[in-house]
Predicted model as a PDB file, atoms N, CA, C, CB and O in Angstrom, pLDDT in the B-factor column:
MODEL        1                                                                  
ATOM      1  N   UNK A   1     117.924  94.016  77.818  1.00 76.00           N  
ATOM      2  CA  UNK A   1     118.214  93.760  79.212  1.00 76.00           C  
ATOM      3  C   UNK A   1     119.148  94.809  79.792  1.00 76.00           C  
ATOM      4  CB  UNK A   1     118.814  92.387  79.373  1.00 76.00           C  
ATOM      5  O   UNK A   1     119.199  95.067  80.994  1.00 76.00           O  
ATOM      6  N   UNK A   2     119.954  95.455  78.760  1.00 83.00           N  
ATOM      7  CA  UNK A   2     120.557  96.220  79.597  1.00 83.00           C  
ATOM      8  C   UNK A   2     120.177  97.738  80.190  1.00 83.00           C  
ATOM      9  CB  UNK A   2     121.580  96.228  79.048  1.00 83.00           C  
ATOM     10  O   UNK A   2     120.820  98.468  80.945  1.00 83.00           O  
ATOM     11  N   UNK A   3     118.752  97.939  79.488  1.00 91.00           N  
ATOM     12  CA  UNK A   3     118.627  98.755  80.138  1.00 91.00           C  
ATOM     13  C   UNK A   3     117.501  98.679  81.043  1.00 91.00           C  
ATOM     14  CB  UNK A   3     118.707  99.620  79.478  1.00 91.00           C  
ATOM     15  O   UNK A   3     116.691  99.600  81.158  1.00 91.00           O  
ATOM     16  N   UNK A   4     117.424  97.315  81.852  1.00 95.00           N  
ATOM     17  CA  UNK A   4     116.315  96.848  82.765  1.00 95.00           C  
ATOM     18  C   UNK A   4     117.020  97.205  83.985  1.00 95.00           C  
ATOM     19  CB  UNK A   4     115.826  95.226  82.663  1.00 95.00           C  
ATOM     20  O   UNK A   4     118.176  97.013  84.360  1.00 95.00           O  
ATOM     21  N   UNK A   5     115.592  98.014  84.717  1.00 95.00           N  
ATOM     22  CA  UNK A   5     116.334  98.158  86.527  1.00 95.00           C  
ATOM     23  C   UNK A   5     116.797  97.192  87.083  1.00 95.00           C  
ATOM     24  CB  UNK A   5     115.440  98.515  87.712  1.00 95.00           C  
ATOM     25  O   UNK A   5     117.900  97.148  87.627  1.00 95.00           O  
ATOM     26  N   UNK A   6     115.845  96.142  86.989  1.00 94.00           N  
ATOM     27  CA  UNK A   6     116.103  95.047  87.813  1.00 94.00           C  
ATOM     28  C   UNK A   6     117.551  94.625  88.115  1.00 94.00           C  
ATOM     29  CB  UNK A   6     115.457  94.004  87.257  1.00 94.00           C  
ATOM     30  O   UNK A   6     118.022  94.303  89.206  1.00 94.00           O  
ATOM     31  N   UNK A   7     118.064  94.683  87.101  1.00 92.00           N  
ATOM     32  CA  UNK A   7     119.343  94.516  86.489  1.00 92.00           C  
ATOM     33  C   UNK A   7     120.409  95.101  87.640  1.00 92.00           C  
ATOM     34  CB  UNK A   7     119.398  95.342  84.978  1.00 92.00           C  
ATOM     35  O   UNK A   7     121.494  94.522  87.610  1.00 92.00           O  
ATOM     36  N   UNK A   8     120.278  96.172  88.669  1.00 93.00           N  
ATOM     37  CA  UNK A   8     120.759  97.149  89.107  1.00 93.00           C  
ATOM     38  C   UNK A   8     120.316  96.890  90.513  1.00 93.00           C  
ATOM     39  CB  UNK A   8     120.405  98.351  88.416  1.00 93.00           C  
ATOM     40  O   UNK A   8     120.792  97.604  91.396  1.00 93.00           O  
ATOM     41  N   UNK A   9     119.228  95.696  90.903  1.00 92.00           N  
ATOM     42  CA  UNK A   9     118.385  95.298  92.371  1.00 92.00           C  
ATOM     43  C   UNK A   9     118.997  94.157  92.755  1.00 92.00           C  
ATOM     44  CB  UNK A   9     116.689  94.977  92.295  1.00 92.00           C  
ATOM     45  O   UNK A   9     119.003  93.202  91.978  1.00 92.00           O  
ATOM     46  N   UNK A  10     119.560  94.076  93.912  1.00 89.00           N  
ATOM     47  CA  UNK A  10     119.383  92.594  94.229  1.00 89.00           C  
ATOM     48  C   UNK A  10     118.294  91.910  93.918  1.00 89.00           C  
ATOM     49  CB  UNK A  10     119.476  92.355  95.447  1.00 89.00           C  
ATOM     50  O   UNK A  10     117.146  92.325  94.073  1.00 89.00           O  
ATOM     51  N   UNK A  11     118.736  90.420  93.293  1.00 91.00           N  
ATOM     52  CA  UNK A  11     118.014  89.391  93.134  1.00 91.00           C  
ATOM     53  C   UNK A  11     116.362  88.709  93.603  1.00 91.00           C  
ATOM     54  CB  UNK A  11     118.843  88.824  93.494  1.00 91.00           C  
ATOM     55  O   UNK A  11     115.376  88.268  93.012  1.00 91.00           O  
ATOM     56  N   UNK A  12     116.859  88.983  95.228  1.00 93.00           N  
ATOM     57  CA  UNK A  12     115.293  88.848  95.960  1.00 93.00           C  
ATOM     58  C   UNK A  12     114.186  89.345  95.813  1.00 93.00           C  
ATOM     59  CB  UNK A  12     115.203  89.109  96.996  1.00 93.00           C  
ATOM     60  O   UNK A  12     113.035  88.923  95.923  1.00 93.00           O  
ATOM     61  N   UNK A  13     114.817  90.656  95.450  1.00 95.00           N  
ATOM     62  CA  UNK A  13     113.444  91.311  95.985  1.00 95.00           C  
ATOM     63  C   UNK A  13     112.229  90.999  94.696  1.00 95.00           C  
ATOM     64  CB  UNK A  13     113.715  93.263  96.271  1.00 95.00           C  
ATOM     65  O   UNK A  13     111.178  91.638  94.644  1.00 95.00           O  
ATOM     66  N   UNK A  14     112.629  89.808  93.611  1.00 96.00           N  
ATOM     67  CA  UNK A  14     112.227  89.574  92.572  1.00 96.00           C  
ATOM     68  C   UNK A  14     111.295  88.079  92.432  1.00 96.00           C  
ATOM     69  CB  UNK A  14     113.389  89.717  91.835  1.00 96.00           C  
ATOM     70  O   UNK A  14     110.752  87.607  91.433  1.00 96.00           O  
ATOM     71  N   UNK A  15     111.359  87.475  94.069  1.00 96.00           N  
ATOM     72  CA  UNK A  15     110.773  86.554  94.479  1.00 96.00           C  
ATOM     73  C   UNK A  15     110.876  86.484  96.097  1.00 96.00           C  
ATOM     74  CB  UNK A  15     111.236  85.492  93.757  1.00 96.00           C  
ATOM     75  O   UNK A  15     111.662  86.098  96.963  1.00 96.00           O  
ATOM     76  N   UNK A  16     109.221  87.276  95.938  1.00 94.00           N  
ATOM     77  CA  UNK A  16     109.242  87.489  97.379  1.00 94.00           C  
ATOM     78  C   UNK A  16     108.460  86.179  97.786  1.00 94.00           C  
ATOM     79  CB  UNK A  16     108.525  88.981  97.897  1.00 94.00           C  
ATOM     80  O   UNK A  16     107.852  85.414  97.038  1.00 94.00           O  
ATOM     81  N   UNK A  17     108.642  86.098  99.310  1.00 93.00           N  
ATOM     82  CA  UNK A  17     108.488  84.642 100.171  1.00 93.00           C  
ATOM     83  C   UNK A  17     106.570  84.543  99.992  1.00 93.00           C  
ATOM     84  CB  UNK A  17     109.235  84.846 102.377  1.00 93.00           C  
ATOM     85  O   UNK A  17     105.663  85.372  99.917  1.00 93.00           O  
ATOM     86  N   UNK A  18     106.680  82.884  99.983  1.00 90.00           N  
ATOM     87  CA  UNK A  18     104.783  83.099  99.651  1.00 90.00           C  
ATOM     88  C   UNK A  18     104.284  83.583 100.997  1.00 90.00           C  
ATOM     89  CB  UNK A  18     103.712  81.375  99.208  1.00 90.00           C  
ATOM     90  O   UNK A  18     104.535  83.195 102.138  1.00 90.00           O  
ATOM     91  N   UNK A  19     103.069  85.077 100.266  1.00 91.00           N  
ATOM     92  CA  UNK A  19     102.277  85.560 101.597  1.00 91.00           C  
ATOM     93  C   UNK A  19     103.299  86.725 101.751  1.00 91.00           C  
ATOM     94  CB  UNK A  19     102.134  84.339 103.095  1.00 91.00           C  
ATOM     95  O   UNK A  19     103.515  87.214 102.860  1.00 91.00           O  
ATOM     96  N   UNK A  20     103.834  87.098 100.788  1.00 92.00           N  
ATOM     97  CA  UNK A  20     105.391  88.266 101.404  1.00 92.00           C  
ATOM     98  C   UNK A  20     104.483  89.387 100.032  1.00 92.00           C  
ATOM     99  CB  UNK A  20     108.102  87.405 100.860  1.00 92.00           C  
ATOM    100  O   UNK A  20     103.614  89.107  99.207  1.00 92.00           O  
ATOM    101  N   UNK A  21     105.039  90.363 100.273  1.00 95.00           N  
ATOM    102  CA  UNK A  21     104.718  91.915  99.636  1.00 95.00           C  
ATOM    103  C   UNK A  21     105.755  91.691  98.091  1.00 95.00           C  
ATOM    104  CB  UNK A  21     105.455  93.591 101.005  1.00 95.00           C  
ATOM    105  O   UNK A  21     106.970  91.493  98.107  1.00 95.00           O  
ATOM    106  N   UNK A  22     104.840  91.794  96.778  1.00 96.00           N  
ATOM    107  CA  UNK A  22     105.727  92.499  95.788  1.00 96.00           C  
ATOM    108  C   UNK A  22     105.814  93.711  95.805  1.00 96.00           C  
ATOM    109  CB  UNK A  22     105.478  92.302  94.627  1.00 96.00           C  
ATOM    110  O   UNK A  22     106.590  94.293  95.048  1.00 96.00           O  
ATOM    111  N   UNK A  23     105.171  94.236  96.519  1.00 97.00           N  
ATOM    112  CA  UNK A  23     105.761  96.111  96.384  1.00 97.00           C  
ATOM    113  C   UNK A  23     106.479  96.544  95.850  1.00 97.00           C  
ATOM    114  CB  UNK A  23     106.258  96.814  97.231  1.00 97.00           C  
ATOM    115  O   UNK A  23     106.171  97.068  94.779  1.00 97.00           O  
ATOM    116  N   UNK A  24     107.831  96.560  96.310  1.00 96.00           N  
ATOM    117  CA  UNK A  24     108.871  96.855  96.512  1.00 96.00           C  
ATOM    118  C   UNK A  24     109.354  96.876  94.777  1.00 96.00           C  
ATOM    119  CB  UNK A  24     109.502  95.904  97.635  1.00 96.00           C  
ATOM    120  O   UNK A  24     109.871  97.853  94.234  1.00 96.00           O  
ATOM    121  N   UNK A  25     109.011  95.421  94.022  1.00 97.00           N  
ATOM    122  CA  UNK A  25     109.300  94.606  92.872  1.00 97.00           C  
ATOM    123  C   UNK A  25     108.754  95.561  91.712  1.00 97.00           C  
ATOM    124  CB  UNK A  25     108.570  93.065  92.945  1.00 97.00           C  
ATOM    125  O   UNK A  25     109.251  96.294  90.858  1.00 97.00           O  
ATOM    126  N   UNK A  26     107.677  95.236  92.057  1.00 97.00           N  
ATOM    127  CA  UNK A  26     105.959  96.120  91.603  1.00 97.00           C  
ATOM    128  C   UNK A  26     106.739  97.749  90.731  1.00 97.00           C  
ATOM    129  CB  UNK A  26     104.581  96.820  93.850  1.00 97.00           C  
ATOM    130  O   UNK A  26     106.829  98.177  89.580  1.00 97.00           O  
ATOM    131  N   UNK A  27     107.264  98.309  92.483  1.00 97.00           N  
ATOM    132  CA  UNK A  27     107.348  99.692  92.102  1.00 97.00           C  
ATOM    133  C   UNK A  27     108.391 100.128  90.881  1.00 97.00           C  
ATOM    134  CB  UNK A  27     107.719 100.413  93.364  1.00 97.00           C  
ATOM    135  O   UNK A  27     108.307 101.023  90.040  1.00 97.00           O  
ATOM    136  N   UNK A  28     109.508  99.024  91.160  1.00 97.00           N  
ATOM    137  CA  UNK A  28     111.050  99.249  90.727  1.00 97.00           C  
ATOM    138  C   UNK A  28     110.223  99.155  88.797  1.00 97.00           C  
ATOM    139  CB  UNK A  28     112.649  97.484  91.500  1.00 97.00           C  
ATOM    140  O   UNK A  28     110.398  99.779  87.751  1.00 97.00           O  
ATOM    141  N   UNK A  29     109.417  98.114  89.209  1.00 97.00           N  
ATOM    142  CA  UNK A  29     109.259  97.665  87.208  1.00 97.00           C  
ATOM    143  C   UNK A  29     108.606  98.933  86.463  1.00 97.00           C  
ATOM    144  CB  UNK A  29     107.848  96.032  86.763  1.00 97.00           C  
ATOM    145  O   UNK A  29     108.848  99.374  85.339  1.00 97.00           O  
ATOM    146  N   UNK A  30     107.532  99.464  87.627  1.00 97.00           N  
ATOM    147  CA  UNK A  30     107.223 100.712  87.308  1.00 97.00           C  
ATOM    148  C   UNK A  30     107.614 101.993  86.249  1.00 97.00           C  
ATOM    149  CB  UNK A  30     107.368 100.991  88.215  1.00 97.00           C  
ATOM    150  O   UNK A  30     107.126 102.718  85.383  1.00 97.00           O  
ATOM    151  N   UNK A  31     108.802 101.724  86.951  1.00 97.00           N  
ATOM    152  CA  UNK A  31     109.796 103.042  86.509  1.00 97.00           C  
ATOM    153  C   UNK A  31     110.178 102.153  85.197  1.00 97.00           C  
ATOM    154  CB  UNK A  31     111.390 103.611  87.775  1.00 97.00           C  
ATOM    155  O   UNK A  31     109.827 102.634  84.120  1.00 97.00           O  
ATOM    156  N   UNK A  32     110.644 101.302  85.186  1.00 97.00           N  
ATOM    157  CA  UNK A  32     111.463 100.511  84.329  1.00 97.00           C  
ATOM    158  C   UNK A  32     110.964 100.940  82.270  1.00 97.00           C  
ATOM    159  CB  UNK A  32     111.036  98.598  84.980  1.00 97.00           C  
ATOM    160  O   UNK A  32     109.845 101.017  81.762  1.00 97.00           O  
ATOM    161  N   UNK A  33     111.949 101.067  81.814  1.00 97.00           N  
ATOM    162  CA  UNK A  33     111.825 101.581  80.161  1.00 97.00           C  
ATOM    163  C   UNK A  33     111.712 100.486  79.748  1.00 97.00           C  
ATOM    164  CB  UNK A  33     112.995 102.387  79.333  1.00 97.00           C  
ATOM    165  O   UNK A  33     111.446 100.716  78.568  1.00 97.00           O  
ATOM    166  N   UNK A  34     111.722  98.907  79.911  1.00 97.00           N  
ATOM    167  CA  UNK A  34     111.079  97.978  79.493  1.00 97.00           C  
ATOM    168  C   UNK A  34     110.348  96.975  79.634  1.00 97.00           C  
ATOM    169  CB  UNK A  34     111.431  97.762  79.199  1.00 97.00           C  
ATOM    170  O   UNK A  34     110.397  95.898  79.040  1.00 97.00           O  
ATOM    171  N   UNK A  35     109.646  97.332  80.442  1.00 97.00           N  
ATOM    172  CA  UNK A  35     108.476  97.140  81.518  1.00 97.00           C  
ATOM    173  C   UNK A  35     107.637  96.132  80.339  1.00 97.00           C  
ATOM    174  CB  UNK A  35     107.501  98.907  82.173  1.00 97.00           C  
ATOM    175  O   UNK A  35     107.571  94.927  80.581  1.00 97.00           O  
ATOM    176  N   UNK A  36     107.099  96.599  79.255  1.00 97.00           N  
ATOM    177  CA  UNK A  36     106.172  95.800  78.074  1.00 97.00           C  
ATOM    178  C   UNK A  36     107.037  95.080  77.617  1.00 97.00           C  
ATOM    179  CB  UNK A  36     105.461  96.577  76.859  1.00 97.00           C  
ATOM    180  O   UNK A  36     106.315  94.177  77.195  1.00 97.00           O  
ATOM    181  N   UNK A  37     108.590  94.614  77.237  1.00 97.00           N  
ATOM    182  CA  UNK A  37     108.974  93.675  76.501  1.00 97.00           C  
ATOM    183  C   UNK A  37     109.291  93.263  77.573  1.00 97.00           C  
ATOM    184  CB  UNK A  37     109.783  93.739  75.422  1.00 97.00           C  
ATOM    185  O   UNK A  37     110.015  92.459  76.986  1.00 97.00           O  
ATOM    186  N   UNK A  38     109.490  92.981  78.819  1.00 97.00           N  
ATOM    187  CA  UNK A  38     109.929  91.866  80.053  1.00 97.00           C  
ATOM    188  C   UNK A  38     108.273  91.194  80.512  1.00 97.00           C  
ATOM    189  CB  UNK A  38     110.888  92.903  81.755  1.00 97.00           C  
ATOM    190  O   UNK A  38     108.077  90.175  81.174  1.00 97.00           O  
ATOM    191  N   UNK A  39     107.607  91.785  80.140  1.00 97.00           N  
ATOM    192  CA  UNK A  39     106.086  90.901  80.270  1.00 97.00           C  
ATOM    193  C   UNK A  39     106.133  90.472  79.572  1.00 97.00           C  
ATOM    194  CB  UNK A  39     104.805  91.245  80.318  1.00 97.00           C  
ATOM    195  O   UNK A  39     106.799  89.447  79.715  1.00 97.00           O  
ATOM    196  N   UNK A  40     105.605  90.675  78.240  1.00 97.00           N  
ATOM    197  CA  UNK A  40     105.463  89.702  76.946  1.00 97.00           C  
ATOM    198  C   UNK A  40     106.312  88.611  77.619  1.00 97.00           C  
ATOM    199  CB  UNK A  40     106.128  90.324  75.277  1.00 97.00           C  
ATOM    200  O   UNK A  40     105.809  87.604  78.119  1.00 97.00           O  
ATOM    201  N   UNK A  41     107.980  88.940  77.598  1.00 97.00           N  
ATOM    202  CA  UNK A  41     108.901  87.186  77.650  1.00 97.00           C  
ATOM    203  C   UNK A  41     108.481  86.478  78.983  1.00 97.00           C  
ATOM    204  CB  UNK A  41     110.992  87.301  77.768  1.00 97.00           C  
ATOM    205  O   UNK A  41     108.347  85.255  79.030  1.00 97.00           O  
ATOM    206  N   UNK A  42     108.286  87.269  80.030  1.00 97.00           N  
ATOM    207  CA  UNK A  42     107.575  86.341  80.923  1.00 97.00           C  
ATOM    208  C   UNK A  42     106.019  85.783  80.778  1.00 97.00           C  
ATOM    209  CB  UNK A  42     107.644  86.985  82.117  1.00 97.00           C  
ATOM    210  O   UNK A  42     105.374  84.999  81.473  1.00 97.00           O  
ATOM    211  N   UNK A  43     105.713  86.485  79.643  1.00 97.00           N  
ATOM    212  CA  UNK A  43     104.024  85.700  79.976  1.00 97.00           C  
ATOM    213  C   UNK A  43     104.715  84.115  79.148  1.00 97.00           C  
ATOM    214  CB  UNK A  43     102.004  86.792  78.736  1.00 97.00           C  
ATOM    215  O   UNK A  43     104.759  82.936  79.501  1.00 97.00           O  
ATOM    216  N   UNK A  44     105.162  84.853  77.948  1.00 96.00           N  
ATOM    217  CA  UNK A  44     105.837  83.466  76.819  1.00 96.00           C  
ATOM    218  C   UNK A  44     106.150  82.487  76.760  1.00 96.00           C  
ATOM    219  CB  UNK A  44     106.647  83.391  76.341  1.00 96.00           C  
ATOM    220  O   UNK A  44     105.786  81.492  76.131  1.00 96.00           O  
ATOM    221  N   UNK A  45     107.489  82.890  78.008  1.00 97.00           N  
ATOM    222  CA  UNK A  45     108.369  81.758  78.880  1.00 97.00           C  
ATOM    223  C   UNK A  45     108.137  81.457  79.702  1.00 97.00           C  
ATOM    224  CB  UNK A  45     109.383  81.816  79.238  1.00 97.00           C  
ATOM    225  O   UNK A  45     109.051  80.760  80.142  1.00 97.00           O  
ATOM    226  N   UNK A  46     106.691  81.593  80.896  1.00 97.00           N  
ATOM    227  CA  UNK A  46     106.165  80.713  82.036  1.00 97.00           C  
ATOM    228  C   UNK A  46     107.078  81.186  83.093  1.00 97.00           C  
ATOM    229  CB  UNK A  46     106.228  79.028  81.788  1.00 97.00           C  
ATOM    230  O   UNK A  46     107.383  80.527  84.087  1.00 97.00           O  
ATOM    231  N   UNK A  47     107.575  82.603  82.755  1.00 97.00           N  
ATOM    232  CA  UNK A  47     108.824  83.290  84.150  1.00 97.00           C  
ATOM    233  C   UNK A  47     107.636  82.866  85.492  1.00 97.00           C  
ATOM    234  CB  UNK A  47     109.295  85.853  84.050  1.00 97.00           C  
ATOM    235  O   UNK A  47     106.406  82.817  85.477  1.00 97.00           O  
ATOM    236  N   UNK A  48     109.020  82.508  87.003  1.00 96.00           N  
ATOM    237  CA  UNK A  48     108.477  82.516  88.007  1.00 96.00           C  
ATOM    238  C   UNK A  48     109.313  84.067  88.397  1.00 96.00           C  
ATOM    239  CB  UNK A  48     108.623  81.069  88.861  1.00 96.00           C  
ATOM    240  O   UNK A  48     110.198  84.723  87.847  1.00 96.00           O  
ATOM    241  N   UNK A  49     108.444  84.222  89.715  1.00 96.00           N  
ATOM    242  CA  UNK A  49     108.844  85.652  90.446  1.00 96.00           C  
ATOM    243  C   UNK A  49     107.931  87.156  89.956  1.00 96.00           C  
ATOM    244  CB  UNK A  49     110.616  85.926  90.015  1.00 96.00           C  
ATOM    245  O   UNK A  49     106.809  87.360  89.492  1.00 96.00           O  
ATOM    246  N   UNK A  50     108.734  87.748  90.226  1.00 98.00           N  
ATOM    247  CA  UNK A  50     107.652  89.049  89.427  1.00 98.00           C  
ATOM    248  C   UNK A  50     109.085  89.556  88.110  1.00 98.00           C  
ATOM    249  CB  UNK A  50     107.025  91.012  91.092  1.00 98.00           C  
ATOM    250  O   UNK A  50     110.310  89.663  88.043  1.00 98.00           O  
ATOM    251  N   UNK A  51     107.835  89.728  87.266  1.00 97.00           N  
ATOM    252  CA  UNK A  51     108.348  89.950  85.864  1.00 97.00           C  
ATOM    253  C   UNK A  51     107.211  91.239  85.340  1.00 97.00           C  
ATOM    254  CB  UNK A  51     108.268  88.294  84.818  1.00 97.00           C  
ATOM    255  O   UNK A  51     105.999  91.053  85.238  1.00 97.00           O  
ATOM    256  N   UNK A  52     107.792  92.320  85.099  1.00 97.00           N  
ATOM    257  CA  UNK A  52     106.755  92.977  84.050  1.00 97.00           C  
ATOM    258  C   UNK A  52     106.155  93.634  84.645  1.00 97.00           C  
ATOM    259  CB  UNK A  52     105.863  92.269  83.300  1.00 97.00           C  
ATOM    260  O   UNK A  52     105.228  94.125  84.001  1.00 97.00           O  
ATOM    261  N   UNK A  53     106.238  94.072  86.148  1.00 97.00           N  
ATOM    262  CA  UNK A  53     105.142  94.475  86.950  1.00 97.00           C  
ATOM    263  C   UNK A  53     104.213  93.534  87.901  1.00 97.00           C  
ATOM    264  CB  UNK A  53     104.358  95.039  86.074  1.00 97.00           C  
ATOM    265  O   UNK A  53     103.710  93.805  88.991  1.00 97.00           O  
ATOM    266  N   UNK A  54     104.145  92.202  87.040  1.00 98.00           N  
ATOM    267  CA  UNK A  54     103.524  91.359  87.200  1.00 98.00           C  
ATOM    268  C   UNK A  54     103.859  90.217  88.122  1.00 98.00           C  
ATOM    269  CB  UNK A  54     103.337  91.132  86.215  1.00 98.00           C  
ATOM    270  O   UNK A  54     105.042  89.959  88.344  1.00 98.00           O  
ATOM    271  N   UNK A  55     102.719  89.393  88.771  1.00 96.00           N  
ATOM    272  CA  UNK A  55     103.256  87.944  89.799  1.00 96.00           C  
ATOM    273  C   UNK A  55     103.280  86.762  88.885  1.00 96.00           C  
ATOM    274  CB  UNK A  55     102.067  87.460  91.227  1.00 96.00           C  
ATOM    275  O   UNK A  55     103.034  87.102  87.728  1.00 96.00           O  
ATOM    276  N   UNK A  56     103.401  86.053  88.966  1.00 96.00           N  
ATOM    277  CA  UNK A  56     102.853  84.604  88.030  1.00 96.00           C  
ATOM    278  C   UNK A  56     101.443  84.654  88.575  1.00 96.00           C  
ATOM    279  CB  UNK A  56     103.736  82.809  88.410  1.00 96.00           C  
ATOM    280  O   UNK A  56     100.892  83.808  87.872  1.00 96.00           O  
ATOM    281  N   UNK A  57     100.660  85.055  89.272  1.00 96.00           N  
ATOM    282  CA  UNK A  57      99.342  84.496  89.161  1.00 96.00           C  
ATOM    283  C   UNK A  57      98.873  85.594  88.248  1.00 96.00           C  
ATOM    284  CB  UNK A  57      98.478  84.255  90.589  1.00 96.00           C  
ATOM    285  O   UNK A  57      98.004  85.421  87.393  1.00 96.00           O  
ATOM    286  N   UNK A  58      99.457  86.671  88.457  1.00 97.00           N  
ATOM    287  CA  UNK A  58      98.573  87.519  87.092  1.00 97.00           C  
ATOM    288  C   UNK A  58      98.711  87.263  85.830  1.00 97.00           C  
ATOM    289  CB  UNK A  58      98.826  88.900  86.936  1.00 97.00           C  
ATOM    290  O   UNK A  58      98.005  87.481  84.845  1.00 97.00           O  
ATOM    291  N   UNK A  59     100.045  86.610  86.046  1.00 97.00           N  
ATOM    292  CA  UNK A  59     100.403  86.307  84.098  1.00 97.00           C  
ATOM    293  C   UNK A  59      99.781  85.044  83.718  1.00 97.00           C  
ATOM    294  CB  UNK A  59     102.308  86.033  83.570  1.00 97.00           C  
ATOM    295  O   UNK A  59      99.865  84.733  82.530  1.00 97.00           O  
ATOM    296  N   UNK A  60      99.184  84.276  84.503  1.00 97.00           N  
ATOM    297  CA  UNK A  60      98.665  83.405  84.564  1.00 97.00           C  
ATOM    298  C   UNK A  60      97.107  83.793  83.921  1.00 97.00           C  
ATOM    299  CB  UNK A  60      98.900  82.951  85.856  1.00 97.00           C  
ATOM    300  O   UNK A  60      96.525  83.179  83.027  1.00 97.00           O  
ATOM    301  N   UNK A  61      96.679  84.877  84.582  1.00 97.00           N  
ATOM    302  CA  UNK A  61      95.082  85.269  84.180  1.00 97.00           C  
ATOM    303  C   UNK A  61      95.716  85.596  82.953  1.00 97.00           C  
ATOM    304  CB  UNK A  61      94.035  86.606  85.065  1.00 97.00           C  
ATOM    305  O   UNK A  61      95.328  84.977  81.962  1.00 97.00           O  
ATOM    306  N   UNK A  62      96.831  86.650  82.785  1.00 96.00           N  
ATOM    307  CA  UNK A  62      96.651  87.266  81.049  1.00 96.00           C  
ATOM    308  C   UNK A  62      96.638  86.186  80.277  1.00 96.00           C  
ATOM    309  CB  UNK A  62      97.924  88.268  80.363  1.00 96.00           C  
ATOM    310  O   UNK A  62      95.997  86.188  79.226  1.00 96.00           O  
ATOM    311  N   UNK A  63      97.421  84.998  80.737  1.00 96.00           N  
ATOM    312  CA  UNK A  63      97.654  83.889  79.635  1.00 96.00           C  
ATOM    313  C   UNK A  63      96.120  83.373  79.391  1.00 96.00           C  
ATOM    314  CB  UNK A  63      98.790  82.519  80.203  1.00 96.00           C  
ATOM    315  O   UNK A  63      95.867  83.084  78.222  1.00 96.00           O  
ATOM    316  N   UNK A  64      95.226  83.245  80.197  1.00 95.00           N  
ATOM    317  CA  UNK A  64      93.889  82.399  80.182  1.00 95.00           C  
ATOM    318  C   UNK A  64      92.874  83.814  79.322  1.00 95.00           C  
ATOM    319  CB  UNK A  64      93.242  81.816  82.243  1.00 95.00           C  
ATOM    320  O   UNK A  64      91.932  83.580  78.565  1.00 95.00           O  
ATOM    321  N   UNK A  65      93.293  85.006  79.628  1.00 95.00           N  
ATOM    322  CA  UNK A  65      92.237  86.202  78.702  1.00 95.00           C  
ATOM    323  C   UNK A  65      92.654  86.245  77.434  1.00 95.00           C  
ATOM    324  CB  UNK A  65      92.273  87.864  79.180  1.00 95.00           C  
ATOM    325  O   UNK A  65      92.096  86.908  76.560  1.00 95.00           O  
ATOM    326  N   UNK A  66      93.843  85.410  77.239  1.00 92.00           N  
ATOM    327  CA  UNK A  66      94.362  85.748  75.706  1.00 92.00           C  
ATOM    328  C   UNK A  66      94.315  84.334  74.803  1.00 92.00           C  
ATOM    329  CB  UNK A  66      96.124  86.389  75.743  1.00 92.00           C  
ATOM    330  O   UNK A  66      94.765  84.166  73.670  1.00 92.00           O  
ATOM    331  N   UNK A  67      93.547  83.259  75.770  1.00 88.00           N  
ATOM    332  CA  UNK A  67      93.456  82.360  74.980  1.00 88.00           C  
ATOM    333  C   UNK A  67      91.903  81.956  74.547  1.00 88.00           C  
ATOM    334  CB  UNK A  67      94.204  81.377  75.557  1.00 88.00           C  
ATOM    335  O   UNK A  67      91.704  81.046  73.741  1.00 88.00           O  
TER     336      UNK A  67                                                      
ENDMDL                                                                          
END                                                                             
């Protein structure tokens, strides 16, 4: 965790309003050096918001392609 961007963003921009843009979220995870171990724990742990790059509805599909 400590070397997660997010870490370094205000809070919001990590649950955007329903019908609102992850962009912003999207881009930051992008860059991010642990971009693959913050997915894995959010697919794992049922994270809400964007985690990993990801929304909950996508981690939602990975969870249903991996079962």
């Amino acid at each position: 965790m400590a070397d997660a961007l997010c870490a370094q963003v205000d809070g919001d921009v990590w649950f955007p309003a329903v019908g609102g843009s992850a962009k912003e979220a999207k881009a930051i995870c992008k860059e991010c050096p642990v971009l693959e171990q913050c997915l894995a724990f959010a697919v794992e742990h049922h994270e809400v918001g964007i985690w990993g790059g990801t929304s909950e509805k996508q981690r939602r599909a990975l969870r249903r392609e991996a079962a």
